[in-house]
Structure formats: C-alpha cells, structure tokens
N, C-alpha and C positions, 0 to 999 in steps of 0.2 A: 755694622756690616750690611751690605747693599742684599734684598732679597737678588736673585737671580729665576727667570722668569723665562717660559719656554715659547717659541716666534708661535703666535697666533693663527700661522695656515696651518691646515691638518694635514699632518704628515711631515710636517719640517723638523721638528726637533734641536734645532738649533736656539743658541741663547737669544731672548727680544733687548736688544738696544734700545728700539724707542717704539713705542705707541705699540707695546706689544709685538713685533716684530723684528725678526733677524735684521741684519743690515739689506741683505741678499731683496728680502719681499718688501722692506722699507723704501728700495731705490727705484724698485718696479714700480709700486704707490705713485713713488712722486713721479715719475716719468706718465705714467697715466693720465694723472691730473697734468700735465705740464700739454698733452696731447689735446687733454680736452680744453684747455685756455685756448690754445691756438686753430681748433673748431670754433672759439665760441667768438674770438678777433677774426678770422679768415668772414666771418657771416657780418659781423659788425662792418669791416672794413669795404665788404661790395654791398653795403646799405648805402653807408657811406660817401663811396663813391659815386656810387647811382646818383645820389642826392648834390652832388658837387656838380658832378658831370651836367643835370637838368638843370640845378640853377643858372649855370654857365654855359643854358644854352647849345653844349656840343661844340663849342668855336672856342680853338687855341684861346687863350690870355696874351702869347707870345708875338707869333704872327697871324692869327687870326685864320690860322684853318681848321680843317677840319679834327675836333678833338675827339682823344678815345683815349685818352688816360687822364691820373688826376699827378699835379703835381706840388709838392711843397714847395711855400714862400722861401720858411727857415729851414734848412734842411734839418729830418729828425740827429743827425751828426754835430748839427748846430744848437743842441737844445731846442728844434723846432716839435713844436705836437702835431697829433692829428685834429685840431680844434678846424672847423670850417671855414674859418677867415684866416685860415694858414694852409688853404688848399688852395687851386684854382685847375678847372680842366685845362689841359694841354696836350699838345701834338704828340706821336709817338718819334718824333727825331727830336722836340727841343726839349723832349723830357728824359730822353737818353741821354742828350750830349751836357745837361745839368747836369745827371746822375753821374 
C-alpha cells in the first residue's frame, strides 16, 4: 500500500504527487523553471546574435544592406539549429518575407 504524503508548502495540506508536492505547487515549480530557461535563452540568444551580427559585418547576406537582425540558413521548422554557420545577419524585410 503506497505511503500517502502531505504537499510540502506550509500550509497546503493537500496530498504530494511527486517530489513532495500537490499537483497544484508541482505545476507552479515547473512553470518557474520553464521561466527561468527562457531568461537564460533570451540572454544567450542576444550574445549570440551580437556575435553573428559583428561577424557579418552589419551588411545583409541577401542584398547587401544594411543588417539588424540574424537570420536562419535552415529554418528552426526545418530541423535548422542555432549553431553560427546556420545564421547569417540580414535585412529586416528579407528576414521577414523568409519568416
């Protein structure tokens, strides 16, 4: 017979499902951490970019103007990554009308 085990906030009182925790404080958990991934990509991804954007210069890949975004070779829809030689800086019209 499964012990049964009370959610680990103080004050909840409800039964812990997993890792000590009701489902209720379980979903908040991972929404938290799901928060803080996306802090931690958001800061990677304008490293990143910065980094594409200087290698490349600032000048389209496409028509050669003036660049201010980055844009995928493969697109991530296509199984493309963010690896650096699947980027290239480009314009903000030939990087919308790919998108």
């Amino acid at each position: 017979m499964p012990v049964l085990t009370v959610c680990a906030q103080p004050g909840c009182g409800q039964d812990a499902v997993r890792d000590g925790r009701c489902s209720a404080h379980q979903l908040k958990r991972e929404r938290e951490r799901d928060r803080s991934r996306e802090r931690c990509r958001s800061h990677a991804w304008r490293k990143l970019r910065a980094q594409v954007l200087a290698r490349d210069r600032y000048v389209c890949a496409i028509c050669g103007a003036s660049a201010n975004s980055v844009d995928h070779v493969v697109r991530v829809a296509d199984r493309g990554s963010d690896d650096p030689l699947n980027l290239r800086a480009a314009c903000s019209h030939f990087n919308l009308r790919r998108g």
